[in-house]
C-alpha positions as CSV (number, residue, x, y, z in Angstrom):
1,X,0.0,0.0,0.0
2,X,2.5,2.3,1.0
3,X,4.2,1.5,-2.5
4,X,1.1,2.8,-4.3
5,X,0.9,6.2,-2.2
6,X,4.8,6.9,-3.0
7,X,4.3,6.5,-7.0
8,X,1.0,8.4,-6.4
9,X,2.9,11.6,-5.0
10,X,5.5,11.2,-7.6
11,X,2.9,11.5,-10.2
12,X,1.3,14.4,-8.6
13,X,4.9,16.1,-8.1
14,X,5.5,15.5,-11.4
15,X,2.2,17.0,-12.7
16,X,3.0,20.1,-10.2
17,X,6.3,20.3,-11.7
18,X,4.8,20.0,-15.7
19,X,2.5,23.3,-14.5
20,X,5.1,25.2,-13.7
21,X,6.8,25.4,-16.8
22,X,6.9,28.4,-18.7
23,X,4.7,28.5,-21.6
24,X,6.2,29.7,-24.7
25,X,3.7,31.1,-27.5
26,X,4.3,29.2,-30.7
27,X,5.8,31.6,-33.3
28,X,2.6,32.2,-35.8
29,X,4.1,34.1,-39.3
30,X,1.7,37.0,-40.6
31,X,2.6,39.4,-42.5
32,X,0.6,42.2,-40.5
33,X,0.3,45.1,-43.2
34,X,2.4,44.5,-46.1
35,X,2.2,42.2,-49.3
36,X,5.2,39.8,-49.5
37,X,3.7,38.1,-52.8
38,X,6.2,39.7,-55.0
39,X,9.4,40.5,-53.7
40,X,12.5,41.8,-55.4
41,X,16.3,42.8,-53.7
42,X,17.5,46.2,-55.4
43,X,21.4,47.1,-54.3
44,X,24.9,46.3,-55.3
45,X,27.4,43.6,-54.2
46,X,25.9,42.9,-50.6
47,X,23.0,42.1,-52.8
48,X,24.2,40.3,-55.8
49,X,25.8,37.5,-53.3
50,X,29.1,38.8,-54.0
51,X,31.6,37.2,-51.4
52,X,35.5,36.1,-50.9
53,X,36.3,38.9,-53.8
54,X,33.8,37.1,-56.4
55,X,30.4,36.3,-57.5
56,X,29.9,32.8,-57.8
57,X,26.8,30.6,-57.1
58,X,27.8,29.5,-53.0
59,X,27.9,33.5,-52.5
60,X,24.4,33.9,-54.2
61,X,22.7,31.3,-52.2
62,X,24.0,33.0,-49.3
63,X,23.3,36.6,-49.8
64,X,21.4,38.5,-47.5
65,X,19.0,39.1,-50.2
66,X,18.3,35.2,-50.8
67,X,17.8,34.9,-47.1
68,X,15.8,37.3,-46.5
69,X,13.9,36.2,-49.5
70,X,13.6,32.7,-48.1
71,X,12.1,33.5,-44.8
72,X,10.2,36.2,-46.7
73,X,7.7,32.5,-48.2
74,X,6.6,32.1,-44.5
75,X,4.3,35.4,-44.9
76,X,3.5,34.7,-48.3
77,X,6.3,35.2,-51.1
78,X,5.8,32.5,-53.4
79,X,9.7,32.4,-54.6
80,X,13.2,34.2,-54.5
81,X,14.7,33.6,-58.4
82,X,18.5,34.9,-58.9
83,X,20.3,34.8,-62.0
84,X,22.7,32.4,-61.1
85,X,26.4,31.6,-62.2
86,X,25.9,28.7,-64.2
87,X,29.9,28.1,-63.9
88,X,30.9,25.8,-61.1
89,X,33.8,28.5,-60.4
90,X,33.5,32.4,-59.7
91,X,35.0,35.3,-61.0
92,X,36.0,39.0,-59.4
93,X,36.6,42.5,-61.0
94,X,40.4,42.3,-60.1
95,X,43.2,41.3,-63.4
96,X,45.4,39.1,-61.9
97,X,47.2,39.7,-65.2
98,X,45.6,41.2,-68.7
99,X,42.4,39.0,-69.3
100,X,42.8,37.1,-65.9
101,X,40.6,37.9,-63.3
102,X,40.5,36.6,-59.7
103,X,38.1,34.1,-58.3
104,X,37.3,33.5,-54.3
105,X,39.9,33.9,-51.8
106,X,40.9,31.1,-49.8
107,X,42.4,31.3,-46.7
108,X,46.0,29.5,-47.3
109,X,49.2,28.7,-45.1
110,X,51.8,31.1,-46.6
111,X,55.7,31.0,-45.1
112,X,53.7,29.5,-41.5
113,X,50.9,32.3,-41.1
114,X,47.2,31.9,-43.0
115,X,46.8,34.2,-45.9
116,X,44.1,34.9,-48.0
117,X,44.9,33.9,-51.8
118,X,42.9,34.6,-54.9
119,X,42.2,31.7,-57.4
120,X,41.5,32.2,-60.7
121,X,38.4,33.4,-61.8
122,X,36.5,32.1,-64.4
123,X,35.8,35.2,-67.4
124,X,33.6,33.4,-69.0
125,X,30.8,34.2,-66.3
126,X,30.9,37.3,-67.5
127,X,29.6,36.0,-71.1
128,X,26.4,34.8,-69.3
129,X,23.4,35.4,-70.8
130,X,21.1,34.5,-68.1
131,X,18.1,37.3,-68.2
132,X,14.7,36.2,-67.1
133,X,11.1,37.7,-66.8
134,X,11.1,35.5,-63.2
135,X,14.3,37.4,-61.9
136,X,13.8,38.6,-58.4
137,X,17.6,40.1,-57.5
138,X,18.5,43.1,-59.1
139,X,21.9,43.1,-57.7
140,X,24.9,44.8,-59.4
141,X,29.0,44.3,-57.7
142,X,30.4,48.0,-58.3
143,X,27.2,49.9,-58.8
144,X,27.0,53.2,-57.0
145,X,23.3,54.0,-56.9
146,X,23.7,56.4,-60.1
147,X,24.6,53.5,-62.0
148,X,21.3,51.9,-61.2
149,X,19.2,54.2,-62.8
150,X,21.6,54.1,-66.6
151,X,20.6,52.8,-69.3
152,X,23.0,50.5,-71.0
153,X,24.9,50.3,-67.8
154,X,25.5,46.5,-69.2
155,X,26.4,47.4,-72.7
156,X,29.9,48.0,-73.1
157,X,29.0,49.6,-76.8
158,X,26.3,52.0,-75.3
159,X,28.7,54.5,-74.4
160,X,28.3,54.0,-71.0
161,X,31.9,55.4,-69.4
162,X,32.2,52.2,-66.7
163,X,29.9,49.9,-68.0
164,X,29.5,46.5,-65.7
165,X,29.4,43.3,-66.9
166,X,28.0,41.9,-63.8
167,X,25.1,43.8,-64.9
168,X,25.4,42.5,-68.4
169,X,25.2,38.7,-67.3
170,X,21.3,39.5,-66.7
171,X,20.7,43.2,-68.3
172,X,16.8,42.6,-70.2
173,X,18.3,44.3,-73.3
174,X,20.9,46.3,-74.5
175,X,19.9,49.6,-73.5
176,X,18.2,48.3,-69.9
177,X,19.1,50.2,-66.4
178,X,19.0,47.9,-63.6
179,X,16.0,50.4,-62.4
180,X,14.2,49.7,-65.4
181,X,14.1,46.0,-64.9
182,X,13.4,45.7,-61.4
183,X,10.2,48.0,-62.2
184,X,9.3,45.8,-65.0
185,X,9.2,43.1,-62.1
186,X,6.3,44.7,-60.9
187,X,6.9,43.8,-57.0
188,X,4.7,44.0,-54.2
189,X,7.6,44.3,-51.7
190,X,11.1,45.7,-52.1
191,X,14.8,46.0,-50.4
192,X,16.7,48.5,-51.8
193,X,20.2,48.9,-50.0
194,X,22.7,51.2,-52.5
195,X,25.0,53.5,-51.9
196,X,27.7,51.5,-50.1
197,X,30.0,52.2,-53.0
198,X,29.1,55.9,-53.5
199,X,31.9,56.1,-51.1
200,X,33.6,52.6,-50.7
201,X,35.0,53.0,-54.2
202,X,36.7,56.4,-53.3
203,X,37.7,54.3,-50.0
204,X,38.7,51.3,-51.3
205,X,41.1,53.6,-53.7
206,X,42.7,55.2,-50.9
207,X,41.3,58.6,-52.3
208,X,43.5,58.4,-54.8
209,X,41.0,56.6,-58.3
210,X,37.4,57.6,-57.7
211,X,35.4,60.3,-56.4
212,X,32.9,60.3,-53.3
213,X,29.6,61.3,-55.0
214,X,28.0,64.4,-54.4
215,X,25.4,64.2,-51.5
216,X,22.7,66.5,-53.1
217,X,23.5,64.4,-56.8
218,X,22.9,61.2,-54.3
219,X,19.6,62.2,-52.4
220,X,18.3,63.4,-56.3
221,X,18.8,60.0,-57.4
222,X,17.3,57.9,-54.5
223,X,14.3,60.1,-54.5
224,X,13.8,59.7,-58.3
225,X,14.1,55.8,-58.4
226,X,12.0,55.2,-55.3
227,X,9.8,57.4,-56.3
228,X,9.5,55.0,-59.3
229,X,9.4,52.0,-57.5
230,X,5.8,52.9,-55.3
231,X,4.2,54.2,-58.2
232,X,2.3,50.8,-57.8
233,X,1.6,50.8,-54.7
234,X,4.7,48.2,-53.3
235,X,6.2,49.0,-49.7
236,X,9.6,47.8,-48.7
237,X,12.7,48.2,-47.0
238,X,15.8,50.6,-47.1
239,X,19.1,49.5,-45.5
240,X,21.4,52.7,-44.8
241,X,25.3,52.7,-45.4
242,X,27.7,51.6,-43.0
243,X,30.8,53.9,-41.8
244,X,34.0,52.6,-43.1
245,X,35.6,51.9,-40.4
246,X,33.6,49.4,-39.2
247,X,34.8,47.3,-41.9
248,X,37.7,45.2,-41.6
249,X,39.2,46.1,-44.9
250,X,40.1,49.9,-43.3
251,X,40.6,48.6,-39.6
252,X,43.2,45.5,-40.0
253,X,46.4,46.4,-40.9
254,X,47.0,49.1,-37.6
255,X,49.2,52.4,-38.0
256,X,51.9,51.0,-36.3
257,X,53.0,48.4,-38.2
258,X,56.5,48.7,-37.7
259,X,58.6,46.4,-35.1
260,X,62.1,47.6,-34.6
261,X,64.6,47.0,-32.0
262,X,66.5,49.9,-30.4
263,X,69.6,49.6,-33.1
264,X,67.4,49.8,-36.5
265,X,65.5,52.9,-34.5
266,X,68.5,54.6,-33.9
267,X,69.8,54.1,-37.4
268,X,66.9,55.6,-39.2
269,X,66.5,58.5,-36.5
270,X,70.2,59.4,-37.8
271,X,68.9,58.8,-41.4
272,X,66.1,61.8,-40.6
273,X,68.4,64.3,-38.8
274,X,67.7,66.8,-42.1
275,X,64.4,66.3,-42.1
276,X,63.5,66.8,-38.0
277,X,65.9,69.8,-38.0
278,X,63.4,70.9,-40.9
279,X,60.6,70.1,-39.1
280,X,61.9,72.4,-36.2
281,X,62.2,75.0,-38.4
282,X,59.0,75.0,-39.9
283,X,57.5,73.8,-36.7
284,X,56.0,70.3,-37.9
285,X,55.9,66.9,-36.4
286,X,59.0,65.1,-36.5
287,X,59.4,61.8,-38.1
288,X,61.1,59.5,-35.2
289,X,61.5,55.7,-34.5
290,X,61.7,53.9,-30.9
291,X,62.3,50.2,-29.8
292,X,58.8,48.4,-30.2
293,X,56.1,49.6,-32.5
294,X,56.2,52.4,-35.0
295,X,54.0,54.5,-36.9
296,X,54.8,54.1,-40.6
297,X,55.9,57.2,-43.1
298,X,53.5,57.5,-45.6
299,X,53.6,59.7,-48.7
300,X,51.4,62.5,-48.6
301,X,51.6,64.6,-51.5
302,X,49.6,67.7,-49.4
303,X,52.4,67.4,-46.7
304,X,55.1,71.1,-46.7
305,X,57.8,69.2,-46.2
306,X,59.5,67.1,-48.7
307,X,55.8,65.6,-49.2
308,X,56.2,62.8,-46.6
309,X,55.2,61.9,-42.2
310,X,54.4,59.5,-39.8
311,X,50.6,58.3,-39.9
312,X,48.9,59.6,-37.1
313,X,46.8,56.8,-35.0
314,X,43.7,58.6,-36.3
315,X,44.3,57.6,-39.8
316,X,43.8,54.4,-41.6
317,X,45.8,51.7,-43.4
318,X,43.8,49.5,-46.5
319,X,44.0,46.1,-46.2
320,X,45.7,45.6,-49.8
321,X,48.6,47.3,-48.3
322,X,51.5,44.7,-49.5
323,X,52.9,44.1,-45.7
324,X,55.8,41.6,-46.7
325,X,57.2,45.0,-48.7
326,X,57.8,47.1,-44.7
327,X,60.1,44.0,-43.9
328,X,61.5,43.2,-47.4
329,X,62.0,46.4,-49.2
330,X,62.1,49.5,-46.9
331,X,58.1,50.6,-47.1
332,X,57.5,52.9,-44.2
333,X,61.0,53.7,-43.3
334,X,63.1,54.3,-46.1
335,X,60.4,54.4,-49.0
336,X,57.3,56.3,-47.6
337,X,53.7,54.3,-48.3
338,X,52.0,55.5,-51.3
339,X,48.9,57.1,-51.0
340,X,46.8,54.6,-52.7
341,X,47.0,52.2,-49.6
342,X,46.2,55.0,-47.0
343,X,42.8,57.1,-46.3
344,X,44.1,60.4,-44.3
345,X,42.2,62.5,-42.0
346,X,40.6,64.7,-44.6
347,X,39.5,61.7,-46.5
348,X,37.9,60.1,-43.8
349,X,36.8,63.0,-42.6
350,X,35.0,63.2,-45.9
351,X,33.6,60.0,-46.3
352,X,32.1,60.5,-42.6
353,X,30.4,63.6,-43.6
354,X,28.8,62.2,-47.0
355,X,28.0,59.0,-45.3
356,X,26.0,60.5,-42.8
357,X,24.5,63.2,-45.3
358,X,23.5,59.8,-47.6
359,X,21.7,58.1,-44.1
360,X,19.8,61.4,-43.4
361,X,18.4,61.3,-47.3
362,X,17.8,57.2,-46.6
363,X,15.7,57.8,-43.2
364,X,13.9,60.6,-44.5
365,X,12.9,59.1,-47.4
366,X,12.0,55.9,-45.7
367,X,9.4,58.2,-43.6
368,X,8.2,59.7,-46.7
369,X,7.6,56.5,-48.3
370,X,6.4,54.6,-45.6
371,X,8.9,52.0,-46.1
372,X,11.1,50.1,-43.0
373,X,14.7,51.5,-42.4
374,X,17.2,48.7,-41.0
375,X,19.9,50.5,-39.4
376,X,23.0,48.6,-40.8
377,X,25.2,51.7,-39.4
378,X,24.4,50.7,-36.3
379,X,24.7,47.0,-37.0
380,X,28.0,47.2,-38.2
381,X,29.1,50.0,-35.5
382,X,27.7,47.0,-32.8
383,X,29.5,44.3,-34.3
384,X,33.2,46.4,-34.3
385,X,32.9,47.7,-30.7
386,X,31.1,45.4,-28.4
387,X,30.0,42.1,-30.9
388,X,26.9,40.4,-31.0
389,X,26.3,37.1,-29.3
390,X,23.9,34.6,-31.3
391,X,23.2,31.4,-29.7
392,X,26.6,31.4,-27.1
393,X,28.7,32.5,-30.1
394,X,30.0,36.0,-30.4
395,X,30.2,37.5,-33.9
396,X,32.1,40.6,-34.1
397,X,33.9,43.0,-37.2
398,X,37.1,41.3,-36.9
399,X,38.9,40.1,-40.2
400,X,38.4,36.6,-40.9
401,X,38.2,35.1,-36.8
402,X,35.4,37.5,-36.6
403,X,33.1,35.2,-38.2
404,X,31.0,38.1,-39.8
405,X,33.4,39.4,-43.2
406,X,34.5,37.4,-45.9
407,X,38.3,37.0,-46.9
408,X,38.2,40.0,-49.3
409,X,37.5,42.2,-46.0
410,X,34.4,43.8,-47.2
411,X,31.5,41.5,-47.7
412,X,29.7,39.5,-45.7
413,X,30.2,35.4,-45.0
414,X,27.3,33.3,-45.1
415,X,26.5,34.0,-41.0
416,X,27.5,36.9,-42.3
417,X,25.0,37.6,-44.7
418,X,22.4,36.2,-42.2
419,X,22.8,38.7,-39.8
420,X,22.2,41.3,-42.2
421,X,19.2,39.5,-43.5
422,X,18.1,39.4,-39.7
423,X,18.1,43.5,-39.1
424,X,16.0,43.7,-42.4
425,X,13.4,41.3,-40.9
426,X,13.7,43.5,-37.4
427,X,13.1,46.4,-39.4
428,X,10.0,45.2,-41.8
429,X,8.2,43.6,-38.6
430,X,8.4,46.4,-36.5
431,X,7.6,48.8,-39.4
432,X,4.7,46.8,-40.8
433,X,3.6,44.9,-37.5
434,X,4.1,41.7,-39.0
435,X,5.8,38.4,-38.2
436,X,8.3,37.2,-40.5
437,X,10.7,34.0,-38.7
438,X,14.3,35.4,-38.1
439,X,17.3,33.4,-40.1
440,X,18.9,30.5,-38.1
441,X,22.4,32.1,-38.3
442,X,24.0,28.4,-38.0
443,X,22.3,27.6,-40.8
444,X,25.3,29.5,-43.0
445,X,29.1,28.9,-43.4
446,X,32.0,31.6,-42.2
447,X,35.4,31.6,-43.1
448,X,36.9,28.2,-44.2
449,X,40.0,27.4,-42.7
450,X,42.9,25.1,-44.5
């Protein structure tokens, strides 16, 4: 008897126990105001699926646009088509040598430390003819948001000064601007993040081979090409433009590159007695050299004396600076940096102002328009200062261990890609009250290790 009353409290307890639990609501998708039948991506590389320095089919599949796109069929999208890479490999917009371009990095062992290493592309990508009526990414590597609205920004022949054969793989017809095909689309819902290159390309240049474009010239265009895109009625989403140094590409290689021991610092002080004594006079910074790390002298063509300094800790080197040339050949000591692998204060300072003069035109517009505004400034700023921890991992803007930037130090990995996706879908629910399921961020690749 006494048997039967202990498993009869168990069972109770047990019951008591199973009450207790918390409840969790099961997530129900709805897509609360807006129309996610037909929904197209509008932007540049971020978009495309352009990853690792290429486009290639792995990168598409994992853009943020495809993902969002995916989760986008819980609330009623029927389908997220791409014009795909039919080639097996990828190709970039860098000549490894005349008619060679790159394909993805990989991340290689070179003389004992990992280095990221192009292959070889494959051109003949580029000779794709893959247009469709179905096409649902309108995604162009190396458009600035001008480009978008050209016609025969595909057709080398039109004229066109840069023309982009990205563009041309999946242009409608010769004279087509990417604008002009995503409206032929005839969406219901739309992302449209452009303008990252408006100023990476003068970034990624060191301020030396393109030109920031003009603020007023940028808020004319946006207006006129989403003006164009609601003329039917469709809602959608704007993603604003990240500040460059949150990206790894301008934050990895540091200002003070330069190990020397106490004998090598002394030599090259005594190598810049005319130039400090100069310096005196004029009452500039000196250029000097102590045991442990050292600021590197850069060329700097604006500079009164002799056109050279030290970088200040302010200032930024590029990733593509060639480090194996400070220990092998002199850069930074004897032979200053050129100019091309450094941004300067007055070029940052630059890009800062007409990247947030672009985000002001973005948010207002978004009001205007009644569209969502995902905050990928502060995404990015979040993921270089403090990180972001998904499901016990932390992501963060670190180059390649960071877990959130592909190998070419600008684009997005696959978890990557998925966090993007992620502060998109924060953006339309909250805008649109609706309930679109976030990405499973472990559900995509990072960097791939050797």
């Amino acid at each position: 008897m006494k048997q039967y009353i202990f498993k009869y409290a168990l069972l109770l307890g047990a019951v008591a126990l199973w009450s207790c639990e918390p409840k969790v609501d099961e997530f129900t998708p709805s897509t609360g105001t807006a129309d996610f039948s037909k929904f197209i991506a509008i932007g540049d590389s971020y978009t495309a699926g352009y990853t690792d320095g290429a486009l290639g089919r792995r990168g598409q599949e994992e853009s943020f646009s495809a993902i969002l796109g995916k989760q986008l069929m819980y609330v009623g999208s029927d389908s997220y088509n791409q014009p795909f890479v039919l080639s097996e490999s990828s190709v970039g917009s860098t000549q490894l040598q005349p008619g060679v371009f790159n394909g993805y990095y990989e991340l290689n062992i070179v003389d004992g430390s990992l280095k990221p290493q192009p292959t070889v592309g494959d051109a003949n990508i580029f000779g794709e003819q893959v247009a469709s009526a179905e096409n649902q990414n309108y995604g162009v590597p190396g458009a600035k948001l001008i480009h978008l609205l050209a016609e025969g920004f595909g057709n080398p022949a039109a004229g066109f000064g840069n023309y982009n054969p990205f563009y041309t793989r999946f242009m409608s017809q010769p004279m087509a601007s990417v604008l002009g095909d995503a409206l032929a689309a005839q969406a219901s819902f739309i992302s449209l993040w452009a303008g990252n290159n408006d100023v990476l390309a003068y970034a990624m240049a060191g301020g030396e081979g393109d030109a920031i474009t003009d603020p007023a010239i940028f808020a004319g265009a946006y207006s006129q090409a989403l003006t164009a895109l609601v003329a039917n009625g469709a809602k959608g989403v704007l993603g604003n433009i990240p500040a460059v140094e949150t990206i790894p590409f301008f934050n990895t290689v540091p200002y003070n590159a330069l190990p020397l021991d106490q004998a090598t610092a002394d030599m090259l002080n005594a190598a810049y007695t005319d130039y400090n004594a100069a310096a005196d006079a004029n009452g500039l910074p000196r250029i000097e050299f102590s045991a442990g790390a050292n600021a590197l002298v850069i060329a700097d063509e604006s500079w009164p004396l002799m056109g050279i300094r030290q970088i200040k800790a302010d200032e930024k080197f590029l990733l593509t600076l060639p480090t194996d040339k400070i220990a092998n050949e002199g850069w930074g000591t004897q032979v200053p940096v050129p100019a091309e692998y450094v941004l300067d204060a007055t070029e940052l300072a630059a890009i800062a102002t007409a990247t947030a003069e672009y985000n002001v035109t973005i948010k207002s517009l978004s009001e205007q328009h009644g569209f969502a505004h995902a905050d990928l400034n502060m995404k990015m700023k979040e993921l270089s200062t403090t990180g972001i921890i998904i499901d016990g991992h932390t992501y963060t803007g670190a180059f390649v261990t960071g877990g959130v930037f592909s190998l070419d130090g600008i684009h997005a990995t696959g978890r990557g890609s998925a966090i993007i996706a992620n502060a998109f879908i924060d953006a339309i629910n909250a805008k649109f009250d609706a309930s679109i399921p976030r990405a499973n961020i472990n559900d995509y690749n990072m960097v791939e290790f050797p």
